[in-house]
N, C-alpha and C positions, 0 to 999 in steps of 0.2 A: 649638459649642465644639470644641477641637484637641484640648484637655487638653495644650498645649503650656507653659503659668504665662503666656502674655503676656495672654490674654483673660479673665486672673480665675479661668481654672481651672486646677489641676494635674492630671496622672498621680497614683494611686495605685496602689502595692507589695502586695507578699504574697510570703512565701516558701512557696517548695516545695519540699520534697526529693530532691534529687541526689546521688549518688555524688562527682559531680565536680561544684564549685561554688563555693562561699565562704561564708566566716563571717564576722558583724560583730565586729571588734576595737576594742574603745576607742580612742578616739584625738585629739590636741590638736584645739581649731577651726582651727588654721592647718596644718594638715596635707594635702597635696593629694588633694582626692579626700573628704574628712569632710566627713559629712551628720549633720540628728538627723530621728528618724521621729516624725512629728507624726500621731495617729493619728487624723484627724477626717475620716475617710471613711468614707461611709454603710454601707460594707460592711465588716465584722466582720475583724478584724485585718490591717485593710488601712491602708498609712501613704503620707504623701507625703513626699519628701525635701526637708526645709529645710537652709538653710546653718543652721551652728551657731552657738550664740551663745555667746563666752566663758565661761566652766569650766561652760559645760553637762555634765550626767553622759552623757545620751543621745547626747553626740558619739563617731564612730567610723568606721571604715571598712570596706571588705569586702575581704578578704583571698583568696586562692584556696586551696583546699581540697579534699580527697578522703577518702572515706568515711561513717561512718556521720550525721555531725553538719554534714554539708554543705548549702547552701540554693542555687539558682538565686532571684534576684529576678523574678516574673511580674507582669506587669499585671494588676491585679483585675477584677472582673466580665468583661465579654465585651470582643470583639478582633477586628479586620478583620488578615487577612493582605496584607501587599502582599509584592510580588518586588522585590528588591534586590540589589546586588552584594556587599556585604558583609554578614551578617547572620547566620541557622542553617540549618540543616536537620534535620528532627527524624528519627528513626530507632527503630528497634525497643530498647526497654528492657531492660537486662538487673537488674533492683533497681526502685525507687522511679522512677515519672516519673508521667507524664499521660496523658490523654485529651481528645479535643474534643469538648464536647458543646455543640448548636447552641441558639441562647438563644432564648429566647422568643417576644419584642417586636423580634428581627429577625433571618430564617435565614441574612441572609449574616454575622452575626456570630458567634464562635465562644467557648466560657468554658471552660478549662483545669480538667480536673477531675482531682485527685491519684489515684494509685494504685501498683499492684504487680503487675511482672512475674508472678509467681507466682500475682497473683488474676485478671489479667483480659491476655486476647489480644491486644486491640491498645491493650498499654502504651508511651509512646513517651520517648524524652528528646532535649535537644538537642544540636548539636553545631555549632562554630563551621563557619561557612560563606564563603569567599571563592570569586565568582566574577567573570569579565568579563560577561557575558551575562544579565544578571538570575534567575539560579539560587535562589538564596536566600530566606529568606523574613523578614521582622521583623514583626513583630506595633503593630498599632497600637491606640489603645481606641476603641470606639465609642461617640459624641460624649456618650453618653445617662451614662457612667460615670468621669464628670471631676467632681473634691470644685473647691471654692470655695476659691481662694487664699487670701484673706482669712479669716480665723477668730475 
């Protein structure tokens, strides 16, 4: 599996706390960009993104944001890096970010563990990344943590 939605399985979500980031704002189904979070992934407040289905409550969008009520959407459980030209690069945290901690049932996979500048040293956050040269990085899921489209 991709966790791409073509082969039965999707991507699942999770927010984490950023400075800089985005909040979900209610918003019509026909609004571009509005999803509803369907929350049937194995892992604990993790959602996949469905279109919405008319006057659903859970339709909305994500807005950009700064301070204390901000989220970055991450992909849940663990995550293969690949390099890319457009994408992030992560950097030293100054507030709320992450850590990589290497997952279990496979070292080259990585799971995004929350934290605080203030608790722990190498707190990191991200930051948008364009390069020609494959600089960057974007996180993909590894195959083992894709929920079932179907529900």
């Amino acid at each position: 599996p991709t966790c791409s939605g073509e082969a039965g399985d999707a991507q699942c979500f999770r927010r984490q706390k950023a400075l800089k980031g985005f909040k979900f704002v209610q918003a019509s189904p026909n609004e571009s960009g509005a999803f509803s979070r369907d929350y049937n992934c194995k892992n604990e407040g993790c959602y996949q993104k469905k279109k919405c289905i008319a006057a659903s409550e859970n339709c909305g969008v994500l807005k950009k944001c700064k301070g204390d009520d901000c989220f970055e959407e991450v992909l849940c459980g663990c995550v293969r890096q690949m390099k890319v030209n457009v994408g992030f690069e992560d950097k030293p945290a100054d507030g709320p970010g992450f850590y990589y901690k290497k997952c279990d049932r496979d070292e080259k996979c990585l799971e995004r563990i929350a934290c605080d500048s203030s608790s722990v040293d190498n707190c990191r956050k991200t930051v948008d990344c364009k390069s020609l040269n494959q600089q960057c990085l974007k996180e993909v899921p590894c195959s083992s943590d894709c929920a079932p489209t179907s529900s």
